[in-house]
N, C-alpha and C positions, 0 to 999 in steps of 0.2 A: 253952326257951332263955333263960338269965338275957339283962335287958337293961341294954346298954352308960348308957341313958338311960328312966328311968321314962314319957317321952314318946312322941310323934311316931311312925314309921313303921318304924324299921329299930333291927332286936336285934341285936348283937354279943355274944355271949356271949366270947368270948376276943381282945380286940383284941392284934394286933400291933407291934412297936414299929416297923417298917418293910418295911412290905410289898411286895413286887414286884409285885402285883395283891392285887384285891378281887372276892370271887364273892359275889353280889349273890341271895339267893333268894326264889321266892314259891310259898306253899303253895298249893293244891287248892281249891275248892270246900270250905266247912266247915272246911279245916286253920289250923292256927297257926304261927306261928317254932316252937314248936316242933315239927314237923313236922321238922326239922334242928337240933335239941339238941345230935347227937352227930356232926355232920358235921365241927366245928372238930379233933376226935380223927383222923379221916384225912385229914387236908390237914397241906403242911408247914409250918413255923415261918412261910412268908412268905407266904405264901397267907388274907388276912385272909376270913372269912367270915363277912356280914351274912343274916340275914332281913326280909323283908318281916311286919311284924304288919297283918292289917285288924282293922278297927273294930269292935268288939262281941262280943271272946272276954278272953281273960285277960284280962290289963292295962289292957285298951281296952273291957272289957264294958259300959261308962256312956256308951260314944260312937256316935253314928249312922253310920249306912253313907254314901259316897258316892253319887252320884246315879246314875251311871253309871260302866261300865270305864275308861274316855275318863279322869272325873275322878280316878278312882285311879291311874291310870297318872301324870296330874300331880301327884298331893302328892306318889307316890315320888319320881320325876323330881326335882323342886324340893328334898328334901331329900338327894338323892346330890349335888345341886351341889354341896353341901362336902366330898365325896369324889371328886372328879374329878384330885388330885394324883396318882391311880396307875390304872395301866388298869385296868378293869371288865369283871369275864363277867356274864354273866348267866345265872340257871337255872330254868324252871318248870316247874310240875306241872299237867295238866290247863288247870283257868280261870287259873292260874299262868302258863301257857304263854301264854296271851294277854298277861297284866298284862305278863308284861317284855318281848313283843317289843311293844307300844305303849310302853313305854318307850325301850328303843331305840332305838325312831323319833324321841322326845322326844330324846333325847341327841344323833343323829346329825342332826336338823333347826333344834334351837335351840341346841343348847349344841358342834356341831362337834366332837362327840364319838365316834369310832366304835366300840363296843364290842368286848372283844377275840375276844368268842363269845356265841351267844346260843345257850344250851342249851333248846332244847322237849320237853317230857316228856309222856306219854300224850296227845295233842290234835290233832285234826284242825285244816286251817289255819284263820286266821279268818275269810278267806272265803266257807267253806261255812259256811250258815246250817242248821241240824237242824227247829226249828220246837220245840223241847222247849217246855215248860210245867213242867214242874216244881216251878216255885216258886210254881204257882196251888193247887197240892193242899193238901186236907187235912193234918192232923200225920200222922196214920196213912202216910198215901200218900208224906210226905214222907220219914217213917221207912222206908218199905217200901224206898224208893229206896235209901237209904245199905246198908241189909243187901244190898240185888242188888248194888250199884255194891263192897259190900266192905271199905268204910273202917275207919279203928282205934276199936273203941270200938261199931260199930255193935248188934251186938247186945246187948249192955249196955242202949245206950240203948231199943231196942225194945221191953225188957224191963222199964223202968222211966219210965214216965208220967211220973212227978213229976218228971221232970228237963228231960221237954220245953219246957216255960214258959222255960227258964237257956237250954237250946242250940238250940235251934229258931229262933229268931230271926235270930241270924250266920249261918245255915245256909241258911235260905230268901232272904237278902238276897243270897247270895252268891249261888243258884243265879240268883237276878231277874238280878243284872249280867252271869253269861255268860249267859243265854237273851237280854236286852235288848240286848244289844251287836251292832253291826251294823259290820263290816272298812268303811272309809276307802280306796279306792282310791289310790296312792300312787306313788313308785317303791320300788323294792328295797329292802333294807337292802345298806349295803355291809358290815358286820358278815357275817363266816360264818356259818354256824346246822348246829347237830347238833341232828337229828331222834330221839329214845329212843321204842322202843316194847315194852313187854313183849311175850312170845310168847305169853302167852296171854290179852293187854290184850283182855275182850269191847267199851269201848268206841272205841278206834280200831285201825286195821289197818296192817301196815306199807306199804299201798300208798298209805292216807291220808295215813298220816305223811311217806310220803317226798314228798308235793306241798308241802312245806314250801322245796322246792329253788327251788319259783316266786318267794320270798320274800327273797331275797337275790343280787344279784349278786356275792356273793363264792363262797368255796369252801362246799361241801354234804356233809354227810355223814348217812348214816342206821343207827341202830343198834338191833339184836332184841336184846332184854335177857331173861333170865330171867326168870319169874313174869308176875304176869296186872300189874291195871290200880295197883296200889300196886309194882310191885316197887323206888322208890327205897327205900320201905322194908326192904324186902325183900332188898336186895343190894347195902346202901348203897358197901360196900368196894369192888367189883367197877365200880360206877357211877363211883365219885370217881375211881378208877386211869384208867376212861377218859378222861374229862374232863381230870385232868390228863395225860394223855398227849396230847391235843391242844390244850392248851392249851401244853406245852410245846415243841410241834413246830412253832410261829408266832411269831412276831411282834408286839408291837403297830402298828396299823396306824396309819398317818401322816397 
């Protein structure tokens, strides 16, 4: 995803001249903005769509990781302040799925913001803790991980050593922030949340997913999407339609 700004946190690849809302996204464990390259192609003219970039892939390969989910959730936070003149969805993927609904909570707690939807994509709630390690393994074991889990690229890279030193680093940081992250007992979001789970996602289940309803006092929805644990990938057109079908059948909240 080209960026709007050779800095800071959030790629635009195609800004809008006056948007009626802004969808707000955060990749995967490991992923990038561009992880959502070609999303601005199925959204309409008004519908502006940012990504989330972290620290130490493309653009950002020279920069350190935050210390914690907690802190990443605040540098986004802080720079969507200047984008708060139109309502905000929200979308993530997997450890994505955490970063934006603690954002979120950022918006809806500091900034009296309530998001117009908070989209979670493959991810049990953050409440439940796994116990993974992960990001203690060896390269090997770390590599092993990405070919089971399925990611884009993964076998390639399994395949080629000499690339581990470049991408192995963003990769294991990312996995330390979701395995270190520990859910902040809170109230609700009043933000709605749709719950996405592919059907044949091996790492969450749609009975997981739909504990996601604990998480919000607003409205709940839970959706079985084609394909396994990548299917935004995988079905990107099918996914957008839905999203905006609920996001057009609401309101911004007041």
């Amino acid at each position: 995803m080209l960026p709007r700004t050779a800095t800071g946190w959030l790629r635009c690849r195609t800004p809008r001249t006056r948007p009626r809302a802004r969808l707000v996204c955060f990749p995967h464990a490991g992923g990038s903005a561009s992880f959502f390259g070609n999303w601005p192609d199925h959204l309409p003219a008004d519908v502006e769509a940012h990504a989330v970039q972290y620290p130490g892939r493309e653009d950002r390969i020279a920069e350190e990781p935050p210390a914690g989910l907690d802190a990443l959730a605040g540098c986004v936070a802080r720079e969507l302040a200047a984008l708060l003149d139109r309502p905000i969805a929200l979308f993530g993927h997997s450890m994505g799925a955490v970063a934006a609904y603690e954002v979120a909570r950022i918006l809806e707690q500091h900034h009296g913001v309530t998001p117009l939807r908070l989209f979670v994509s493959g991810r049990h709630v953050p409440g439940e803790h796994r116990g993974d390690e992960i990001h203690r393994r060896d390269d090997a074991g770390l590599v092993a991980e990405l070919v089971r889990v399925g990611g884009a690229g993964a076998d390639v890279l399994a395949a080629s050593p000499e690339l581990w030193p470049v991408f192995l680093p963003a990769i294991r940081d990312d996995y330390r922030l979701e395995e270190t992250y520990r859910h902040r007992p809170g109230a609700p979001l009043r933000a709605p949340v749709t719950a996405l789970v592919g059907e044949d996602d091996q790492e969450v289940t749609p009975d997981e997913a739909g504990r996601w309803s604990h998480y919000t006092s607003g409205p709940f929805a839970l959706h079985v999407m084609p394909g396994d644990h990548f299917f935004p990938a995988q079905h990107t057109t099918a996914l957008l339609d839905l999203m905006l079908r609920e996001l057009d059948a609401q309101e911004a909240p007041r």
